[in-house]
N, C-alpha and C positions, 0 to 999 in steps of 0.2 A: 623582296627577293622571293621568289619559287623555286620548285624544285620540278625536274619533268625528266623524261628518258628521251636520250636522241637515238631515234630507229639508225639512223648509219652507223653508230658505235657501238649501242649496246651500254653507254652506259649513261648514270643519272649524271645528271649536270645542275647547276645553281644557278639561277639566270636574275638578273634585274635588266628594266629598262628604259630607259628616260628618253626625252625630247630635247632637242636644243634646238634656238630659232640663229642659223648661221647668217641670214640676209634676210633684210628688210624693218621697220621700223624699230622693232624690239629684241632688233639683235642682241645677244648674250644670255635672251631668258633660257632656264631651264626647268623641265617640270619631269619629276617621276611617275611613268604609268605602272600605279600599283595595279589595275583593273581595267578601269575601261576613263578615257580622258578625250572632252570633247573641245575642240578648236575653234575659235569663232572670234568674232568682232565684240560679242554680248558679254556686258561683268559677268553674267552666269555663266559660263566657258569656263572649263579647268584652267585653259590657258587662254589667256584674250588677248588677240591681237589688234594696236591699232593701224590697224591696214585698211584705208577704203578700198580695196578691192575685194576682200575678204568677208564672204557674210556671215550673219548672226552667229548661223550656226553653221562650220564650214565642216568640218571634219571631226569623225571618231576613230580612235584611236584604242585599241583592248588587243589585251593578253588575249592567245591563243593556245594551246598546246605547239602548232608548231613555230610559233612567234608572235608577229604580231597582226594584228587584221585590223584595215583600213576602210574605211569607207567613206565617200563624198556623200555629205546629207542635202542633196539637192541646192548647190554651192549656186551661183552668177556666173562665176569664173572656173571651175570647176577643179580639181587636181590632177597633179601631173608627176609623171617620173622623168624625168627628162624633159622630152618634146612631147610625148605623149599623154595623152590624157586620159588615168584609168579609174574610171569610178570608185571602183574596188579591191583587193588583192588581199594577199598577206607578206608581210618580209621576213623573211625565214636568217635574214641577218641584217646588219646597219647598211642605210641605205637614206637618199633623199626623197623627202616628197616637197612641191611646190605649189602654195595656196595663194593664190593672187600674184602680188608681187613681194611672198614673204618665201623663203626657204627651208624647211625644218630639216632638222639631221636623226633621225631616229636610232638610236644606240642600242643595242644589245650585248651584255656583259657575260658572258659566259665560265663556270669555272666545274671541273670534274669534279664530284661528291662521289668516295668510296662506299657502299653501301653497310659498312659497319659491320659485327656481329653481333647479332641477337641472342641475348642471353636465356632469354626466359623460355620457360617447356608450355606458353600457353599466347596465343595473337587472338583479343575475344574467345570463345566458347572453344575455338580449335586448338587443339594441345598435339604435343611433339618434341622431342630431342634429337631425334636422326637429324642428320647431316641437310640432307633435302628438306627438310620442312622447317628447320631454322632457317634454310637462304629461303624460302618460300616465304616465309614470316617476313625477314629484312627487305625483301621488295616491296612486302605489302604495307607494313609498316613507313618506311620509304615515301613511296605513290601516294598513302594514305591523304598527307599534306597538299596533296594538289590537284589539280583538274582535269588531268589525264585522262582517259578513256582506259580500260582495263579490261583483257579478255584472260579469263582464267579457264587453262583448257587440260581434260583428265577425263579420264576412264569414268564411267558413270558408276557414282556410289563412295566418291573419293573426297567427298563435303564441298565442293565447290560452294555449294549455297552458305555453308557457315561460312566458308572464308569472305565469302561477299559481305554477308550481314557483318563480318568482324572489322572489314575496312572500310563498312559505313560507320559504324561507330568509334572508328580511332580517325575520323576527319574531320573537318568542322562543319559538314552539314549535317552532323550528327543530330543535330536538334529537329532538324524535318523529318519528312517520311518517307520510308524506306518501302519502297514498291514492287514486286515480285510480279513480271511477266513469262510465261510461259511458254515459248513461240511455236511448241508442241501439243502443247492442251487444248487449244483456240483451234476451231476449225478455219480453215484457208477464208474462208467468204466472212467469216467476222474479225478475222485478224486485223484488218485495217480503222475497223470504227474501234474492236478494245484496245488499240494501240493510240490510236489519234484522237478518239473522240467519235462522236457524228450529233447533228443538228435532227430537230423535230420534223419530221417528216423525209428526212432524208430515202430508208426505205421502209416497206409493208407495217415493221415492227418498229419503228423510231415514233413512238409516241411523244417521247420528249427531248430536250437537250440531254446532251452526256460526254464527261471529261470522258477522255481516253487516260492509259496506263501515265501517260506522259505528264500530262496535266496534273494527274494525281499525286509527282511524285514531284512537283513544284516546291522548289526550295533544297530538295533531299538526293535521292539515289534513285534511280529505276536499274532495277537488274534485270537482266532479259536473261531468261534462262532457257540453254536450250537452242540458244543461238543459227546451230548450224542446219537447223528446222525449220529457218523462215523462209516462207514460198519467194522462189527468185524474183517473181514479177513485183513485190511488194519491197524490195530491198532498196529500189531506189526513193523510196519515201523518206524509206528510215535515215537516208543517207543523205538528203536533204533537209531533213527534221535535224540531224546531227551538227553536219554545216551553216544552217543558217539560225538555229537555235529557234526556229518556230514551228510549229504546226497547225496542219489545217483538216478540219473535221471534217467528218465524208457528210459531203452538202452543202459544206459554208464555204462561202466565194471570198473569207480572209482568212490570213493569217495569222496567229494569238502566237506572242512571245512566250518561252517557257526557260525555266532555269534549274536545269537538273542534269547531274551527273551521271554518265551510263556506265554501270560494268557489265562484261557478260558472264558466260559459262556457254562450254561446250565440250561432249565428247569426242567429235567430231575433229580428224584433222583439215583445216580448214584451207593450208594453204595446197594442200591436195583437191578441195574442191574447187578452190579457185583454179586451180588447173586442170580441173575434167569441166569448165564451164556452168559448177554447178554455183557458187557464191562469189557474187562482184568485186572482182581486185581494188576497186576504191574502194568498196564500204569494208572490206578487211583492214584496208591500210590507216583507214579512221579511225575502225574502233582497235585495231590493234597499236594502238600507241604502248602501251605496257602489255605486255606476253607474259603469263607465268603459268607451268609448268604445273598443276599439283600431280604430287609423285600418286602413283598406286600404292595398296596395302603391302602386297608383299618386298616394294622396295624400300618399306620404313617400319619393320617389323619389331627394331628393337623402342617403338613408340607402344606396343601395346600393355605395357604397365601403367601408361598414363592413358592410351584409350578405355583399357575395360573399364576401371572407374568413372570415366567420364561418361560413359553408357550407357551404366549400371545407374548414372545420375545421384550417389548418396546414399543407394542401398546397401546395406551392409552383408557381402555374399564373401562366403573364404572358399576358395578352390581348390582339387585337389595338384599336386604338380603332375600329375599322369595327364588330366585335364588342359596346364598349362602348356604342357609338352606340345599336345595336339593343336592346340591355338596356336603354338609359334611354328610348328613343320607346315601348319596348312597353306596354298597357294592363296585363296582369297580373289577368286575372279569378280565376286561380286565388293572388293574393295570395305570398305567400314560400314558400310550398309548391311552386309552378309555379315560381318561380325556381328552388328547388332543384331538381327535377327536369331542367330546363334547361340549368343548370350539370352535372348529371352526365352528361345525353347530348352536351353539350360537348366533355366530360372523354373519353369517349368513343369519339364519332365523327367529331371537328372544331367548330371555328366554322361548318361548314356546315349544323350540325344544327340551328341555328337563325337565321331570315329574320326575324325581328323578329315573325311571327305566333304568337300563343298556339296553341297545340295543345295538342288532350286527351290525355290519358295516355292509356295503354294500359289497359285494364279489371282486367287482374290487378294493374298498378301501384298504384291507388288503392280506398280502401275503401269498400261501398258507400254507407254514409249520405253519406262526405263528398264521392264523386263525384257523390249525387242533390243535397246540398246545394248544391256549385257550380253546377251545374246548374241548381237553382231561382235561387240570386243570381243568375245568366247572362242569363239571360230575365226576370226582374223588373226588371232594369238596361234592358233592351233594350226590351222592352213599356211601358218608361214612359218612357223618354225617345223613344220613337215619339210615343207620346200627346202630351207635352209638347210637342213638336216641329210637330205636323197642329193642335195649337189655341195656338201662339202661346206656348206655355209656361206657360199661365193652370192656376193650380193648382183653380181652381175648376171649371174646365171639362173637369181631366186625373181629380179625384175622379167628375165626374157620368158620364162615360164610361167608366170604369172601374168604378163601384161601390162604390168604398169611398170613405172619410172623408177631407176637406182635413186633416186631422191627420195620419193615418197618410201621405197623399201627401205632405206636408210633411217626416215622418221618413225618409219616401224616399229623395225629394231630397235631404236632409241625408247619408244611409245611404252614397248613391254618387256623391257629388258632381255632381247636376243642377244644372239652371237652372229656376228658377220663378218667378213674379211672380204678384199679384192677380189 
């Protein structure tokens, strides 16, 4: 059994799925595809059929996130859904396939899973009691078991990277390695060999062979961080690398299998870029199998009893409440990132080093994507709750002045806690 989220409902469900052979010599077998189950004529076959029509190895049969995915391994007689004959596919529910003169019935059991309450104030390294960050925990905790794709999407400085690292190690590829790509740190022209790999001699500086991020994180998690930074031209790679679970180095004329689970991270609203044409509606819909939310600082403010210590990492610091007052009124554009920062010019220079006003870091303190990132959230917070503000709060009236789509204004709102109405 697994667990997986269905995108038309919105919620986790519990799946198993077996085979039954309804026609043909072996009528009545049935086999469970816990993974991946290959068909054939061969005693090595998960399931072997004695069918002469049916070769050795006729057909694979594996779990996918959105069911199941079939594939003809170079059969005689080839597979069929009907009349037709499809090499390939996935069934997204029970359905027949036909190998030779055998008929298989492929089942899928489906049943709702409530997603529980999480009790604990801690999911890995990241810690939380508010309301949003225990459902943020119970999804991740949830997904944790299974092989979903995961996009965790938030204001930049909001821990996305811990929560990643905390749902590689609450899964069972916890014993691999955990790989952190950057899809903003890599210049465009090398994005494709650190992702994929590339072969010796490929270009000027390919002295040698070299895995890519992917390869590296065989067995484990590749997290791509930063997601909503990858050049468009390179996204249909990725989205074949996703689908077909291979890749291919820049220079090598194959293909090399890989086995690894992607989550992302993004500040970025994505299904907004997919609709300015800036990131591909498929490779969204791929990797966004599991959507979460991480809230911003200021919408989970009654967490900072258990943030500052976990900050503070063990050092033993008492504060004054004049001090704590200011930490709980402040806005926090730069999200737990700016608190830590905060806390250590504290640590520092006094409680005087902070008046309750956000300040920018110092330019060598922070890096620059994610100093332009805050930056942009800074002014898209502020430009739109201006607009909000001069017309009434009328979300129809805050799109036509600005330009963009009552949708996207709506995820706005939603993004940084506005105020909106009709």
């Amino acid at each position: 059994m697994r667990l997986r989220l269905d995108p038309a409902t919105g919620r986790f469900e519990a799946w198993r799925c077996e085979v039954r052979v309804t026609a043909g010599p072996d009528a009545g077998q049935v086999r469970a595809i816990d993974d991946q189950l290959v068909v054939g004529s061969s005693e090595t076959c998960g399931l072997q059929l004695h069918d002469a029509t049916v070769s050795r190895q006729h057909l694979s049969l594996e779990l996918c996130e959105a069911g199941v995915r079939f594939e003809d391994l170079g059969s005689t007689n080839g597979t069929q859904i009907g009349a037709a004959r499809v090499p390939s596919g996935v069934l997204t529910a029970s359905g027949a396939l036909t190998v030779g003169n055998t008929t298989l019935e492929v089942l899928l059991h489906h049943q709702d899973v409530g997603l529980g309450e999480f009790t604990a104030e801690r999911f890995g390294d990241a810690v939380g009691r508010s309301a949003a960050m225990r459902r943020c925990f119970a999804v991740l905790q949830k997904v944790a078991a299974t092989e979903s794709t995961v996009v965790l999407a938030g204001e930049t400085g909001t821990g996305k990277d811990v929560l990643a690292r905390a749902l590689h190690a609450a899964s069972p590829r916890r014993a691999g390695p955990f790989v952190v790509f950057d899809c903003a740190a890599v210049a465009p022209a090398l994005i494709e060999s650190e992702l994929f790999g590339h072969v010796k001699g490929a270009f000027s500086d390919a002295h040698s062979d070299r895995k890519g991020a992917f390869q590296a994180a065989q067995g484990g998690t590749l997290f791509l961080d930063e997601l909503g930074e990858l050049p468009l031209e390179l996204q249909p790679k990725l989205l074949r690398a996703l689908e077909n679970r291979t890749v291919r180095r820049v220079g090598d004329d194959r293909s090399r299998p890989v086995d690894v689970r992607v989550v992302a991270a993004t500040h970025r609203d994505l299904e907004a870029e997919v609709a300015a044409g800036h990131f591909r509606q498929d490779l969204y819909f791929r990797l966004a199998v599991v959507l979460v939310r991480v809230p911003p600082l200021r919408e989970r403010l009654e967490d900072l009893p258990l943030l500052i210590p976990a900050l503070l990492q063990g050092r033993k610091v008492s504060f004054s409440p004049a001090l704590l007052e200011r930490l709980a009124a402040a806005r926090w554009p730069g999200n737990v990132r700016e608190l830590k920062n905060v806390l250590e010019r504290v640590l520092a220079s006094g409680e005087a080093a902070f008046d309750g006003r956000s300040q920018d870091p110092a330019v060598e303190d922070e890096p620059f994507v994610e100093a332009r990132n805050r930056r942009l959230d800074a002014f898209t917070r502020e430009y739109l709750a201006r607009v909000l503000e001069r017309h009434h709060h009328s979300v129809t009236e805050a799109a036509r002045v600005s330009g963009i789509s009552r949708a996207t204004v709506y995820r706005l709102i939603k993004r940084f806690g506005l105020r909106g109405e009709e």
